[in-house]
N, C-alpha and C positions, 0 to 999 in steps of 0.2 A: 504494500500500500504506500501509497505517495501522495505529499502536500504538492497543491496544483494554487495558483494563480489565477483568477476568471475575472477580467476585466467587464465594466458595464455589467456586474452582477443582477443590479435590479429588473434588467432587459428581457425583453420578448425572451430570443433565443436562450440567454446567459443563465437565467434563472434555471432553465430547464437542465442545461447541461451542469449547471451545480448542483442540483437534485440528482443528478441521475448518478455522478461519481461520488456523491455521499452513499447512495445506495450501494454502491460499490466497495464503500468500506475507506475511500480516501480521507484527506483532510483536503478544504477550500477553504483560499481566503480570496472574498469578494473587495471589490471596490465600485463605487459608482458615484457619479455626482450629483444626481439626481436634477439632472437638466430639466425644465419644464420643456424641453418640443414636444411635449403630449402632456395629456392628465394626468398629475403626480398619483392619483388614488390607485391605477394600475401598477406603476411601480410598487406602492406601499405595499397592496397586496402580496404583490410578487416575493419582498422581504420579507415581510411575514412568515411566510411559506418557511424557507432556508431559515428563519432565524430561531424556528424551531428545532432545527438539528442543531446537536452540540457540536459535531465536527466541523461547524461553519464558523468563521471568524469573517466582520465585517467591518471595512474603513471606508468613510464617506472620504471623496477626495474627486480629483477631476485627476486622468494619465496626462494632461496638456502640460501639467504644474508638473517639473522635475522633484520638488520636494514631495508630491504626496505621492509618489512612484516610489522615490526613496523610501517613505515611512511602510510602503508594503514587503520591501525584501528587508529593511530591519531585523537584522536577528533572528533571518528566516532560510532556508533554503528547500526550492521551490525543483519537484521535477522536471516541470513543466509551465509552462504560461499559455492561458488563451486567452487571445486577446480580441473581445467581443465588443468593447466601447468601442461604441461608433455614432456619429449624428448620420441619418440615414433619410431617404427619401427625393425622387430629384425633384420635384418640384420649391420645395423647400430650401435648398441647395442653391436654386436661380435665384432667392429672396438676399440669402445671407450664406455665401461663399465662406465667407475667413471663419466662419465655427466649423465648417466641413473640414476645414483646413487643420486648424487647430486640436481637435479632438483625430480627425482620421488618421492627419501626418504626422505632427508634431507629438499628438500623445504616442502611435507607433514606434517613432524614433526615442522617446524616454523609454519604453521599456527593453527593447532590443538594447539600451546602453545599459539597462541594469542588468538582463542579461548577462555581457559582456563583460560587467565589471564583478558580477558574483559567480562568471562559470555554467551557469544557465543553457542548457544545451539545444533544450527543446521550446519551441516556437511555432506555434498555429496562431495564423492574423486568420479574421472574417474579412469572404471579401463579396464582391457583389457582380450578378450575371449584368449587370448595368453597363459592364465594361464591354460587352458586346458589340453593341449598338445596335441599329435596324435591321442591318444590312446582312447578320450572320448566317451562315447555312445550318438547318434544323432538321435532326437536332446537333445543339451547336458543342463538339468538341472543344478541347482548352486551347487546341492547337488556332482554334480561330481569332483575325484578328482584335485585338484588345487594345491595340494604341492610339487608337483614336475617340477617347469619352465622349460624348453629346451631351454631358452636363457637369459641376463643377463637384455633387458628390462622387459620379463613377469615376474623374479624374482625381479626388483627392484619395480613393480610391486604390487608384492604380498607383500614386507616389506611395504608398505605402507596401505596396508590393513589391516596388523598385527598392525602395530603402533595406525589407528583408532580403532581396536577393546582395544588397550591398555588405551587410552584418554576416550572411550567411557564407560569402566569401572572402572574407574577411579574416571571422572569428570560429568559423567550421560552425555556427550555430545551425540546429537541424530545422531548419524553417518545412511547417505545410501550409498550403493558402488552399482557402476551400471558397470556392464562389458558390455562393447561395442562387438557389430558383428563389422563386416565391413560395415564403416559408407562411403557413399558416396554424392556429391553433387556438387552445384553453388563453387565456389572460395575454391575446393578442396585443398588437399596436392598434391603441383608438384611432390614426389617422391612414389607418391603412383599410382595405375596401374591405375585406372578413368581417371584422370587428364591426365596422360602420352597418354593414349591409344587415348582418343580425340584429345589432339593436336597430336601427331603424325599421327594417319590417317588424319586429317585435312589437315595437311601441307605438305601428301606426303611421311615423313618421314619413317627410319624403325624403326619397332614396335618391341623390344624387350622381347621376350616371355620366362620366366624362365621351363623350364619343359617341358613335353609336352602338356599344355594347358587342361590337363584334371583333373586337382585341382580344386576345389569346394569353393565358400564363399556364405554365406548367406546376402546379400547385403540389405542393408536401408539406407531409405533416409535422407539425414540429418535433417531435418526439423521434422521429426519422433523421431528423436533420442535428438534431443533440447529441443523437447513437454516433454517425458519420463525423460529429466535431470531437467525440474523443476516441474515435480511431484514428482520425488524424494525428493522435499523440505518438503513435509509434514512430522512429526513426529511420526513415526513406531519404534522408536529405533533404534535397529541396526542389520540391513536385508542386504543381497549380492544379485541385482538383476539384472539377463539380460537384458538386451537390445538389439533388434536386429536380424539379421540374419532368420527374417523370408522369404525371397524366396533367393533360392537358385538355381546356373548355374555353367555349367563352366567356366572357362575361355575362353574357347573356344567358347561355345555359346555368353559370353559378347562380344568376340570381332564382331562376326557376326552381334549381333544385333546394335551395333554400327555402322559398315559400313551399313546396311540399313537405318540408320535415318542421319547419315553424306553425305552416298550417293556417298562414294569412299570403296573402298577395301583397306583392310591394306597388308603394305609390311611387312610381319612376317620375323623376324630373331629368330630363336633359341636357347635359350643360356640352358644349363645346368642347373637344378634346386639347387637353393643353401641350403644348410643341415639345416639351420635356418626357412625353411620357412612351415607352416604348409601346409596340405592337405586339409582339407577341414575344415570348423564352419559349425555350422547349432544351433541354438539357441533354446531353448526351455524356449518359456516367459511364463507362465501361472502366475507364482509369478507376475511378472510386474503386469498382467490382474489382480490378486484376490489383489494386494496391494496397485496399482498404480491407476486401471482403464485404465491402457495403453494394446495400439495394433498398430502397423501401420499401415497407411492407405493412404501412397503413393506406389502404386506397381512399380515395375521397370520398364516398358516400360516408364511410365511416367516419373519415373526421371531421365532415362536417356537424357529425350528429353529434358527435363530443363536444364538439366549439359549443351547438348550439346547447346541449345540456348543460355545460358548463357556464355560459350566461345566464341560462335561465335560472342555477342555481343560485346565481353572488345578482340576481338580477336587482336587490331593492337597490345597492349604489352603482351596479354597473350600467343601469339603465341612465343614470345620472352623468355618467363618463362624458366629456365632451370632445367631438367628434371631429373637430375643427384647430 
């Protein structure tokens, strides 16, 4: 058993993967800042969760600040690091660039140096299918091209992926980078479409639809996506590996099959597709499978039905969660 590092603990993804190597028998110590880009009450919960394990140890701090990096290898040594803080999202990303920057790049390169300075071998950055762009062949292998961002999160991004290949050869640090599909689940992101589309047909509300609903994502479930980020812990060197986006809908179809398992019809509002936002992922894992032993194996119908139990369970404040 091994003490692990999980940056942006209180997160979608983070949360889960510190659940799951508790289960495991590890020790974690979380960090997070607890950035408002979404509704703190999801985060809270999130901690709540982990802070009921005692193998979890938790430090409020931001990875951008060199000293609260420091105060987490303090007198610690750490198997492993995953480094999950991230400000994510591209439309967001067009609004306010330099926090993309700040937390993506900046906090990445603070831990690769502590890394470096305490012996630190092992290294998993979260990265994003965003770096894609439109243009990819699907589904889209890692060999496809990645150097050209279309917004300023999947480039701050991709500097952070440049920065581990620079540590990795460097200082022999065993870097993996896993590019996320589109990850969905239990105690989602309020500004991401899952999260929104549930409560809102839940509560009635209208549904706001960017496009005409005939955009594409390869959706997985988080719990899939948790398993594959701490296989990535093993020591491969330094490999770029999908994750993800094995079945694939439209938006249109998600939303349908939603109102059959919610059991309301959504109120669709229309909006205009915004220039930021991709068309369609589709992921192509075989690398995961020949390196990892990964595949996932929650299909969609079922995790949606999870998401949507799991709302409807925490539903008196998640209903409340604001969506914007």
């Amino acid at each position: 058993m091994g003490d692990y590092l999980v940056t942006g603990a209180a997160g979608f993804i983070a949360y889960r993967v510190c659940e799951l190597l508790l289960e495991q028998g590890h020790r974690v110590v979380g960090i997070d800042n607890f950035s408002p880009d979404y509704d703190l009450r999801i985060k809270q919960w999130r901690l709540q969760q982990l802070r009921q394990k005692h193998a979890f140890d938790f430090i409020q701090g931001d990875v951008a600040r060199m000293e609260d990096v420091e105060a987490c290898f303090r007198n610690r040594h750490f198997a492993g690091v995953i480094n999950l803080a991230a400000r994510a999202g591209v439309r967001a990303s067009v609004e306010d660039p330099w926090s993309f920057v700040n937390t993506n790049m900046v906090g990445t390169l603070n831990l690769l140096e502590q890394c470096r300075l305490h012996g630190i071998t092992k290294f998993v950055l979260a990265s994003t299918s965003s770096l894609y762009g439109n243009d990819a062949p699907l589904p889209t292998p890692e060999t496809a091209d990645s150097d050209h961002p279309l917004q300023p999160y999947a480039a701050s991004k991709k500097g952070a992926e440049a920065m581990c290949h620079a540590y990795h050869f460097l200082n022999g640090i065993d870097v993996t980078i896993v590019r996320y599909f589109t990850v969905y689940g239990p105690a989602g992101r309020p500004n991401m479409a899952m999260f929104r589309f549930i409560q809102w047909i839940s509560e009635g509300r209208p549904l706001q639809l960017y496009g005409d609903g005939e955009q594409t994502r390869g959706f997985t479930y988080l719990d899939d996506i948790a398993r594959g980020t701490i296989l990535a812990l093993q020591p491969i060197g330094f490999e770029v590996i999908n994750l993800g986006g094995h079945e694939v809908v439209s938006i249109n179809r998600l939303i349908v099959m939603l109102e059959e398992i919610i059991g309301k019809t959504a109120n669709i509002h229309r909006t205009e597709a915004h220039k930021a936002d991709m068309q369609t992922n589709h992921a192509d894992v075989h690398k995961a499978q020949r390196l990892l032993g990964w595949q996932a194996e929650v299909g969609l119908a079922e995790g949606l039905r999870r998401s949507v139990a799991w709302y409807l369970q925490e539903r008196d404040w998640a209903s409340q969660v604001a969506t914007e």
